[in-house]
N, CA and C of each residue as an Amber inpcrd file, in Angstrom:
protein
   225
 -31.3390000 -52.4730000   6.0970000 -32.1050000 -51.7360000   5.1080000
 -33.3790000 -51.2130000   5.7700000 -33.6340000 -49.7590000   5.6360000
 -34.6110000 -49.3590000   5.9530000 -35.9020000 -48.7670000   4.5910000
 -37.2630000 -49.0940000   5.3860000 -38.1610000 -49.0190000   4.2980000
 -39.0880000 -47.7640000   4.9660000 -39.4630000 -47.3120000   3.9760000
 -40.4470000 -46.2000000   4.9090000 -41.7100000 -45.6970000   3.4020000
 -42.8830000 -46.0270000   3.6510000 -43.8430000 -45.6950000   2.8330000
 -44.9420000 -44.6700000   3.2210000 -44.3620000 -43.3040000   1.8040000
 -44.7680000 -41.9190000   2.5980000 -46.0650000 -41.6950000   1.8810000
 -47.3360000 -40.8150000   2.3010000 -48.0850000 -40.3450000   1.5040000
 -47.7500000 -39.0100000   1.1090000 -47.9550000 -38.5740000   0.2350000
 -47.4600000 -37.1220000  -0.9650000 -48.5020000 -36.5770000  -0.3950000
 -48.3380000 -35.3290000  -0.7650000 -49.3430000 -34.0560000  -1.1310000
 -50.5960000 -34.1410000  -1.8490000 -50.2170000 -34.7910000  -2.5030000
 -51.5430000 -35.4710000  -3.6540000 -52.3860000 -36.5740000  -3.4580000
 -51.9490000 -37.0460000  -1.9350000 -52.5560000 -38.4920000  -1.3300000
 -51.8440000 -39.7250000  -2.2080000 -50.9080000 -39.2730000  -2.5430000
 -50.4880000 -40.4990000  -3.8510000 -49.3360000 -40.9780000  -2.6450000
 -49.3970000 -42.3160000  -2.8050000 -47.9220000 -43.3090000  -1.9380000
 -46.7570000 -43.4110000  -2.8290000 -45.7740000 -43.4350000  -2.1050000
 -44.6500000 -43.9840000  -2.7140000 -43.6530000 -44.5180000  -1.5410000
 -42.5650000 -45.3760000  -2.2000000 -42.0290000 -46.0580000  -1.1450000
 -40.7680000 -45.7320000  -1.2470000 -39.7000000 -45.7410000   0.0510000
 -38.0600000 -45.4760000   0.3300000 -37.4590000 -46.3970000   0.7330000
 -36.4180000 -46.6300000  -0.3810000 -35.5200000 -47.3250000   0.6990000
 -34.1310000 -46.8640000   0.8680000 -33.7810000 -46.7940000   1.8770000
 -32.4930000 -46.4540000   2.6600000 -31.5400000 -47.3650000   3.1390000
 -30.5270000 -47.7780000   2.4190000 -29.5040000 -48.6490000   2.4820000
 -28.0050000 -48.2020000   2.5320000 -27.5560000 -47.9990000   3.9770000
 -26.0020000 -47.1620000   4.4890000 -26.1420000 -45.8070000   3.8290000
 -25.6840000 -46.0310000   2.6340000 -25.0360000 -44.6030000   2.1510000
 -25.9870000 -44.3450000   0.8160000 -27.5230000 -45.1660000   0.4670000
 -27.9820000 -45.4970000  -0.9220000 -29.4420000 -44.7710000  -0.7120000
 -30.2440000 -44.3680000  -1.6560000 -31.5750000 -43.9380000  -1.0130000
 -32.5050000 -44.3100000  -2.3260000 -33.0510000 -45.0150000  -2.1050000
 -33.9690000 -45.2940000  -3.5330000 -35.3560000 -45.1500000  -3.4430000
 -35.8470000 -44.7660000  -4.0100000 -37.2780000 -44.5280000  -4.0790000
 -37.8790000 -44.9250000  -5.5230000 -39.3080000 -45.3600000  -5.3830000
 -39.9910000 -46.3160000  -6.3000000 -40.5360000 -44.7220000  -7.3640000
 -40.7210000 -44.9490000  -8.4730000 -40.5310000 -44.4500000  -9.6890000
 -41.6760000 -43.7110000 -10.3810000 -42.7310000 -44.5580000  -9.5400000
 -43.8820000 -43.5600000  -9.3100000 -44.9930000 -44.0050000  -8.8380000
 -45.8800000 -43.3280000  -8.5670000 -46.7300000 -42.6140000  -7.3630000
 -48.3310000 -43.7770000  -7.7410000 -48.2670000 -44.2550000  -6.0780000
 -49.6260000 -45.7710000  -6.2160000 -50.6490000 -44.3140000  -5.5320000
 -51.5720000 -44.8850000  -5.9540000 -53.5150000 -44.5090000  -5.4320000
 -53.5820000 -44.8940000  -4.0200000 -52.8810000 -46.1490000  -3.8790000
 -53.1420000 -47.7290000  -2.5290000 -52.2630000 -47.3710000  -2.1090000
 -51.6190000 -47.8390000  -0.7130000 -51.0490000 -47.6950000  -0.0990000
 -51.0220000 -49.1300000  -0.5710000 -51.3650000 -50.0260000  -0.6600000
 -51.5840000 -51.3450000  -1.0900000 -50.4860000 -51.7810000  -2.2380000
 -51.0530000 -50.9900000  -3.5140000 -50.5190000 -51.0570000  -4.7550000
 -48.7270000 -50.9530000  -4.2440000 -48.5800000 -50.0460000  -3.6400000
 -47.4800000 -49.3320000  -3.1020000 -46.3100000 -50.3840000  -2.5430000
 -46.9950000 -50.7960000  -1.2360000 -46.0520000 -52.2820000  -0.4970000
 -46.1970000 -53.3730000  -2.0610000 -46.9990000 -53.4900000  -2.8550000
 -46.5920000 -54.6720000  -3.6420000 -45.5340000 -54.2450000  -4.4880000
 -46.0450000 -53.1130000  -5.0300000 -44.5960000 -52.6650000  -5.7990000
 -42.7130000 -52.5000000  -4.6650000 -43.4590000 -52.3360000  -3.8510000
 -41.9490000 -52.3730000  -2.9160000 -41.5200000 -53.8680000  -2.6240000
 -42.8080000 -54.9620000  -2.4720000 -42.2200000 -56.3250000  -2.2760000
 -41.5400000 -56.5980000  -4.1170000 -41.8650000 -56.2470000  -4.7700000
 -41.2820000 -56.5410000  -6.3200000 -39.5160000 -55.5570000  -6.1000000
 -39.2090000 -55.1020000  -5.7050000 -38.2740000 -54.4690000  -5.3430000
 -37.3820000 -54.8910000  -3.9190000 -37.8760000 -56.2630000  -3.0750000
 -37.1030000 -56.6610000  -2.1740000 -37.3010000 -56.1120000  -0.4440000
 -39.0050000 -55.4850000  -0.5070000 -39.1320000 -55.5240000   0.4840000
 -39.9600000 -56.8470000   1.1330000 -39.1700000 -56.9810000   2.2330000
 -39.8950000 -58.6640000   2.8330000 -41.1820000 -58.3220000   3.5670000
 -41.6140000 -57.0420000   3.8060000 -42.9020000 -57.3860000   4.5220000
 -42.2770000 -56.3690000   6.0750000 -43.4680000 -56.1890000   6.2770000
 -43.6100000 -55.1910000   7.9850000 -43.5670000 -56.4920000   8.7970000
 -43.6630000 -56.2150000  10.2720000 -43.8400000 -57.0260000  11.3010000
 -45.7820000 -57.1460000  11.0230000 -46.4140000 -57.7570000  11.4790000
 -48.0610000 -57.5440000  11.9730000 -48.1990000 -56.1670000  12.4320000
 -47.1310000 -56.2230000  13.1030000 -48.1170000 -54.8680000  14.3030000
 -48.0660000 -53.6870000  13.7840000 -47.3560000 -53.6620000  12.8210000
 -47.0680000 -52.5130000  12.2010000 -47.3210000 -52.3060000  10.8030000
 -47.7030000 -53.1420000  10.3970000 -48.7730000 -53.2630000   9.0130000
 -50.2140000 -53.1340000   9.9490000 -50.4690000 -53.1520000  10.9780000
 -52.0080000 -52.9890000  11.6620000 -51.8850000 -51.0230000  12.1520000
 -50.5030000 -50.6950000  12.6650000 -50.3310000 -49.4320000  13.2050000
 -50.4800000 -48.4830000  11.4520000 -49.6790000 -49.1060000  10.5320000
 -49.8510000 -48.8510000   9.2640000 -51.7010000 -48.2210000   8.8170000
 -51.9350000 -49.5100000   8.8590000 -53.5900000 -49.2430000   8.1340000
 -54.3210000 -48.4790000   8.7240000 -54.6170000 -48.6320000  10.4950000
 -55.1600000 -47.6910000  11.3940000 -54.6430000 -45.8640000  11.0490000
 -53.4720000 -45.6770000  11.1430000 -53.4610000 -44.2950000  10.4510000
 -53.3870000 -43.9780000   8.8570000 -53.4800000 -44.7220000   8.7540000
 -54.6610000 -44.5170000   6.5020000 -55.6190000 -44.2300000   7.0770000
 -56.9470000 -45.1250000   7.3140000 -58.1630000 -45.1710000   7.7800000
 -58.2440000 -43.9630000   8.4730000 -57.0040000 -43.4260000   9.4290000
 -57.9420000 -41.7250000  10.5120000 -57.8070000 -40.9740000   9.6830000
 -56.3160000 -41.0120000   8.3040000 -56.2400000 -39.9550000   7.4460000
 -57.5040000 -39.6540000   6.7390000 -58.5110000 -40.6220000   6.2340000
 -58.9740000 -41.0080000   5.3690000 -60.4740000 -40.2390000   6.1580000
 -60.8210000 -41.0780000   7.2990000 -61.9860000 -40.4390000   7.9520000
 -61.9960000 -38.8220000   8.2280000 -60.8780000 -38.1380000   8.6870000
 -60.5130000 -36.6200000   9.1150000 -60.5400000 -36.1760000   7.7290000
 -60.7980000 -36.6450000   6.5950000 -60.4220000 -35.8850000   4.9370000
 -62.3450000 -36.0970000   4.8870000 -62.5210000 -36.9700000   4.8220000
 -63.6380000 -37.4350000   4.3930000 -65.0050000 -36.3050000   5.7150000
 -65.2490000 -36.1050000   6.3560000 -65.7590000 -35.1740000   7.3540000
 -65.6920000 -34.0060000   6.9340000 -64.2150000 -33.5620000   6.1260000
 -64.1400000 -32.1600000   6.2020000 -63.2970000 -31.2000000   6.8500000
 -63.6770000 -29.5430000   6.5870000 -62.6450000 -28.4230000   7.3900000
 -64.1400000 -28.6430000   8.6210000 -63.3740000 -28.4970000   9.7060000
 -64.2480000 -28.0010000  11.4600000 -65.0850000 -27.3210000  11.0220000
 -65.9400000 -26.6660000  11.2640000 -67.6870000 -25.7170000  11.4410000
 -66.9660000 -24.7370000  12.3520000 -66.9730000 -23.4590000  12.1530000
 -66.9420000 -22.5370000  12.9070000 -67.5800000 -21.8180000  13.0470000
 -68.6670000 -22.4290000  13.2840000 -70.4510000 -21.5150000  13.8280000
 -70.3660000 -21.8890000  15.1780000
């Protein structure tokens, strides 16, 4: 079973899961990326490795800083 938790257009999370021939996706749209994995552990996801719940948060946080700064200065 594969899990994959995307951010939308709207910055809103939601979560996938992909099982052989099955594709399910959660029903609607978390704020958290947080809110998001809990609603996917209520649905039978066991959890990331560490390193990848750390590779996880580190690109939230650059999304988050590169939004938060702004469009570039072109002066």
């Amino acid at each position: 079973m594969n899990w994959d938790f995307l951010q939308r257009y709207d910055e809103s999370w939601i979560w996938r899961r992909a099982d052989r021939h099955r594709v399910t996706e959660s029903t609607r749209n978390f704020a958290a990326l947080e809110e998001c994995i809990e609603d996917a552990t209520r649905h039978g996801y066991a959890g990331a490795p560490p390193e990848t719940r750390r590779r996880m948060a580190q690109t939230v946080r650059a999304t988050q800083a590169r939004k938060s700064r702004g469009p570039a200065s072109t002066t």
